[in-house]
RODREN-484592 format. One record per residue (C-alpha): residue in three letters; x, y, z. Coordinates in nm, 4 decimals, padded with zeros to 6 digits. Example, Ala and Ser with C-alpha at 12.3 -4.5 7.8 and 13.67 -1.06 7.14 Angstrom:
2
+------+----------+----------+----------+
| zase |        u |        v |        w |
+------+----------+----------+----------+
|  ALA |  01.2300 | -00.4500 |  00.7800 |
|  SER |  01.3670 | -00.1060 |  00.7140 |
+------+----------+----------+----------+
***
This chain:
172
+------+----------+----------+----------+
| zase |        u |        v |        w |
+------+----------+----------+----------+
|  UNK |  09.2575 |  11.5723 |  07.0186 |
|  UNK |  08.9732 |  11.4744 |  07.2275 |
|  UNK |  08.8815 |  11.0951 |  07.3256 |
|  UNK |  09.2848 |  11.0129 |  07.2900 |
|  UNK |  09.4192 |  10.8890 |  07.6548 |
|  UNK |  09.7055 |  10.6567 |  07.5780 |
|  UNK |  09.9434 |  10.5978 |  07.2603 |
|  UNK |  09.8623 |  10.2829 |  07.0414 |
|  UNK |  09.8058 |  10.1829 |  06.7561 |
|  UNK |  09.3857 |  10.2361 |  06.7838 |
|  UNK |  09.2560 |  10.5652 |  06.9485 |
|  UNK |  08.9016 |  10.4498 |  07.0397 |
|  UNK |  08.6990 |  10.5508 |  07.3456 |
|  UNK |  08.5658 |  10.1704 |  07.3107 |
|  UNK |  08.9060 |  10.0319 |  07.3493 |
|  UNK |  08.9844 |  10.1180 |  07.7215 |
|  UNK |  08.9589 |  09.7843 |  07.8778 |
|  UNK |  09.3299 |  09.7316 |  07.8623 |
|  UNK |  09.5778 |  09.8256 |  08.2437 |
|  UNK |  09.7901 |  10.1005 |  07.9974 |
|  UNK |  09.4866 |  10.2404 |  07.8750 |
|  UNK |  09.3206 |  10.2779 |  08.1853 |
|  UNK |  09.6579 |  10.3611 |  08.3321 |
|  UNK |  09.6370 |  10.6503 |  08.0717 |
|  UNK |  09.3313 |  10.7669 |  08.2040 |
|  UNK |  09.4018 |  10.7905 |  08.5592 |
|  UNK |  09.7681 |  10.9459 |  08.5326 |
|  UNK |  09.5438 |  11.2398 |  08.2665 |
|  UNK |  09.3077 |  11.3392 |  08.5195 |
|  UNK |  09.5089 |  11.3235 |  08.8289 |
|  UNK |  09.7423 |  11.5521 |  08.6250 |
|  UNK |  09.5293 |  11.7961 |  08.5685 |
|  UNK |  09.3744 |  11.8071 |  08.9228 |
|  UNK |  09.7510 |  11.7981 |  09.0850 |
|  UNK |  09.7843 |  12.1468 |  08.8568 |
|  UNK |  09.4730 |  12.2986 |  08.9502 |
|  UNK |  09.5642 |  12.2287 |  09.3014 |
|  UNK |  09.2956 |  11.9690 |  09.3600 |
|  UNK |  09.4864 |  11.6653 |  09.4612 |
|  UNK |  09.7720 |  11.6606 |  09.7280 |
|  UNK |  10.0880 |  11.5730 |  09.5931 |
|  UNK |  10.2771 |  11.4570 |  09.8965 |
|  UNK |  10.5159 |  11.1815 |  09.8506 |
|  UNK |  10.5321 |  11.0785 |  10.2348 |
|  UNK |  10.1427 |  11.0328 |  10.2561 |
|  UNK |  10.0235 |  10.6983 |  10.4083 |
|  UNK |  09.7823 |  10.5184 |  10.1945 |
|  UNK |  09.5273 |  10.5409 |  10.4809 |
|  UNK |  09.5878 |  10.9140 |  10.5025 |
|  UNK |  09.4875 |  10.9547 |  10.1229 |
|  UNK |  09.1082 |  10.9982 |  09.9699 |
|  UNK |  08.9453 |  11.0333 |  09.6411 |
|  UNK |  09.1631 |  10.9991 |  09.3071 |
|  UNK |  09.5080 |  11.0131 |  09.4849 |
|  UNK |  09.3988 |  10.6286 |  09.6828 |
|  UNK |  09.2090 |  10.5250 |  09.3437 |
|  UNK |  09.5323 |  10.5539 |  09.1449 |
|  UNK |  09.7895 |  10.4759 |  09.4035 |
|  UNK |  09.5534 |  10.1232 |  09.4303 |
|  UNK |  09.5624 |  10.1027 |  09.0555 |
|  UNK |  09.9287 |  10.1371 |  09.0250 |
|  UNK |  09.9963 |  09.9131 |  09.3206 |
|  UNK |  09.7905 |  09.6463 |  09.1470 |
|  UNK |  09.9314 |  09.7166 |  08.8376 |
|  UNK |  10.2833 |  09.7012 |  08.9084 |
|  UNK |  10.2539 |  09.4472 |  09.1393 |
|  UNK |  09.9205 |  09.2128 |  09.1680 |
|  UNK |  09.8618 |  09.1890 |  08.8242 |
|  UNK |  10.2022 |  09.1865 |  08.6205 |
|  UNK |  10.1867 |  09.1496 |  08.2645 |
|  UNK |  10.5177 |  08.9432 |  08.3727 |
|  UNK |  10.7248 |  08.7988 |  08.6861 |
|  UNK |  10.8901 |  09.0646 |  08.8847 |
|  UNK |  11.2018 |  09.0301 |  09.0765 |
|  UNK |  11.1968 |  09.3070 |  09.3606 |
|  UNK |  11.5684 |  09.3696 |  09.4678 |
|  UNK |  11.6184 |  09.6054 |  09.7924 |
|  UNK |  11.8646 |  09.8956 |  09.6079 |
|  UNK |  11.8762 |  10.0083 |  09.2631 |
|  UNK |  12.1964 |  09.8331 |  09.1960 |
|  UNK |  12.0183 |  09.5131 |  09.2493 |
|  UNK |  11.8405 |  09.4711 |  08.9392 |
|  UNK |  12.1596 |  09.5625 |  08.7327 |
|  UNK |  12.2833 |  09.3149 |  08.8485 |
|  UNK |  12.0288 |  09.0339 |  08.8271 |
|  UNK |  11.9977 |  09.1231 |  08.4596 |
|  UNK |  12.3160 |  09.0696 |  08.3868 |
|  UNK |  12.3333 |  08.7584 |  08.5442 |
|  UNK |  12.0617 |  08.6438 |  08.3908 |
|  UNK |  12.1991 |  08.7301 |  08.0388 |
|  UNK |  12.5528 |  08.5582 |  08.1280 |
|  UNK |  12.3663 |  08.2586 |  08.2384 |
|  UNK |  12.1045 |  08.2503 |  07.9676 |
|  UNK |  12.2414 |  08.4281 |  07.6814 |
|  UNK |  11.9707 |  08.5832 |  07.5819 |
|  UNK |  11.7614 |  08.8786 |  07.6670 |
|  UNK |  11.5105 |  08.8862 |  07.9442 |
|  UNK |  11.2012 |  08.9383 |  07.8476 |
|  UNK |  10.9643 |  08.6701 |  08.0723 |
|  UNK |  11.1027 |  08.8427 |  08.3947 |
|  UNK |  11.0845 |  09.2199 |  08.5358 |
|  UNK |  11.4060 |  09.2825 |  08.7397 |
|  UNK |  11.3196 |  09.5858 |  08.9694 |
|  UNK |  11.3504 |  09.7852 |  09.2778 |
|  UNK |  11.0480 |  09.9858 |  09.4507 |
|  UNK |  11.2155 |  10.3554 |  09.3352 |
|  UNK |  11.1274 |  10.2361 |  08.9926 |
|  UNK |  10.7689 |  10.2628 |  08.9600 |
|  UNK |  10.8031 |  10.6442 |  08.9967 |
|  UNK |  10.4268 |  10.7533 |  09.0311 |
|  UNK |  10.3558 |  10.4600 |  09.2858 |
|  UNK |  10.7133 |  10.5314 |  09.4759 |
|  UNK |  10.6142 |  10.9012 |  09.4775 |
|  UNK |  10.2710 |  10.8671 |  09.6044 |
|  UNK |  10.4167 |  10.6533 |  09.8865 |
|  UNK |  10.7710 |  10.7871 |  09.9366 |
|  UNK |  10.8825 |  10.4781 |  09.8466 |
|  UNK |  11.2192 |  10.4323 |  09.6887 |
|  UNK |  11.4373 |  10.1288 |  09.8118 |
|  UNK |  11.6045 |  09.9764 |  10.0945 |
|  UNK |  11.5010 |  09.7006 |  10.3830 |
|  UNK |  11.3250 |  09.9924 |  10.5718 |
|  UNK |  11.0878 |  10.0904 |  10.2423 |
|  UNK |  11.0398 |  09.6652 |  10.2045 |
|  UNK |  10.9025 |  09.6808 |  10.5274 |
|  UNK |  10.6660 |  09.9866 |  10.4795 |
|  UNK |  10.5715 |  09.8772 |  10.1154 |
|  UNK |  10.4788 |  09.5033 |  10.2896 |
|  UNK |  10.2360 |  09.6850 |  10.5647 |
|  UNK |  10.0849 |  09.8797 |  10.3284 |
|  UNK |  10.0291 |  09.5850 |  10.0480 |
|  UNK |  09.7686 |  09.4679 |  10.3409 |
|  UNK |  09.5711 |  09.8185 |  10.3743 |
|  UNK |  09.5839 |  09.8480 |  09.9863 |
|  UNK |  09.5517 |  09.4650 |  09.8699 |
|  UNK |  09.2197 |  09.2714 |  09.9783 |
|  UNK |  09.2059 |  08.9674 |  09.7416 |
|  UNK |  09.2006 |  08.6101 |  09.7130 |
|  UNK |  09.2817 |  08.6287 |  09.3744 |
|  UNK |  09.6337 |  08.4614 |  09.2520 |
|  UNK |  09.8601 |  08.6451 |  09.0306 |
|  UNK |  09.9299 |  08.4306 |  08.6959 |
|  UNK |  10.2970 |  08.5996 |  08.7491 |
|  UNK |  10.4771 |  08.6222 |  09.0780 |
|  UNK |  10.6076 |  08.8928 |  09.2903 |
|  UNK |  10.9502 |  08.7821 |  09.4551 |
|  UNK |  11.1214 |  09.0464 |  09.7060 |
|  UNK |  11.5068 |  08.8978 |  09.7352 |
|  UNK |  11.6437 |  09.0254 |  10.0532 |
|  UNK |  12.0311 |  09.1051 |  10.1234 |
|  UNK |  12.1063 |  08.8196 |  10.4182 |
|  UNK |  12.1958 |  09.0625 |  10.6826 |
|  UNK |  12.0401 |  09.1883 |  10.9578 |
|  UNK |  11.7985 |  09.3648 |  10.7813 |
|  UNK |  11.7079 |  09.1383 |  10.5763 |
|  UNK |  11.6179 |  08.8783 |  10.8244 |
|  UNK |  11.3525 |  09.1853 |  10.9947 |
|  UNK |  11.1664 |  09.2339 |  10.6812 |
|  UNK |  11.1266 |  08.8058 |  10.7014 |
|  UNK |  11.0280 |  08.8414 |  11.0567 |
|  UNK |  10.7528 |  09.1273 |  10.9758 |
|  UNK |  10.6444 |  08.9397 |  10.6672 |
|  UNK |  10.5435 |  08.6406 |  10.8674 |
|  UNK |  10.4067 |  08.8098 |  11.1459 |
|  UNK |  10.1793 |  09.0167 |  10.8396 |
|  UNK |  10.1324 |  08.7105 |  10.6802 |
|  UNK |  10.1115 |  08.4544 |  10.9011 |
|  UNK |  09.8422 |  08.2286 |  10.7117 |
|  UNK |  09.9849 |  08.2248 |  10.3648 |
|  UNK |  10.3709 |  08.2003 |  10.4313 |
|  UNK |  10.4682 |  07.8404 |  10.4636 |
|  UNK |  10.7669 |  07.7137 |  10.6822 |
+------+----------+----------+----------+
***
């Protein structure tokens, strides 16, 4: 079937001013170029380092999963992390989450592919440098990003880099 780029409930070419449906398109035709060999599908590529539809998406998904959340999003540095922060948050709450997105950067597969970025304080560094090449507006986010940070070590260099990166919007 022709025209149809996303599941929904309406399958109209005149209905693609939505993030999945667009998100639909991109992922369909990068697809099909990765296949034919078209695209290079290199996880450890810098997003300076890519061109055409490989630094179109990678920006999309970036801003989609990121910039533009359909909801706030808690960035923890492993993949236990998120575990758990959602329990916690259903101990203290009782209730299911549903207002916040608990998450680490492994789990937004396409963008953590494109970027080789999966978790850690080392990939919270990288995925802060590159937020600068890929991220150029003044726009605010209706929904936050928070990164929580382990207190070691570690974690104090990634809030060391970040206000070095970010001098003029972190505030002391």
């Amino acid at each position: 079937m022709t025209g149809m780029y996303f599941k929904s409930s309406e399958h109209r070419r005149v209905n693609i001013a939505n993030d999945n449906s667009l998100n639909g398109i991109l992922s369909f035709i990068y697809y099909i170029k990765r296949d034919r060999n078209l695209v290079v599908d290199d996880g450890h590529i810098k997003y300076c380092d890519m061109k055409g539809l490989q630094k179109l998406y990678t920006k999309f998904l970036f801003h989609y999963n990121f910039i533009y959340p359909y909801r706030t999003i808690v960035i923890g540095e492993g993949f236990t992390d998120p575990r758990h922060l959602r329990i916690a948050y259903k101990v203290i709450y009782n209730a299911h989450n549903t207002s916040i997105k608990f998450t680490y950067l492994g789990n937004t597969k396409r963008f953590s592919h494109f970027t080789g970025m999966k978790g850690g304080t080392g990939l919270i560094n990288k995925f802060l440098s590159e937020y600068q090449l890929i991220d150029k507006s003044i726009a605010i986010s209706k929904f936050p990003c928070i990164i929580l940070l382990d207190g070691d070590k570690a974690g104090n260099d990634v809030i060391k880099m970040a206000e070095k990166l970010f001098d003029k919007t972190i505030k002391k």
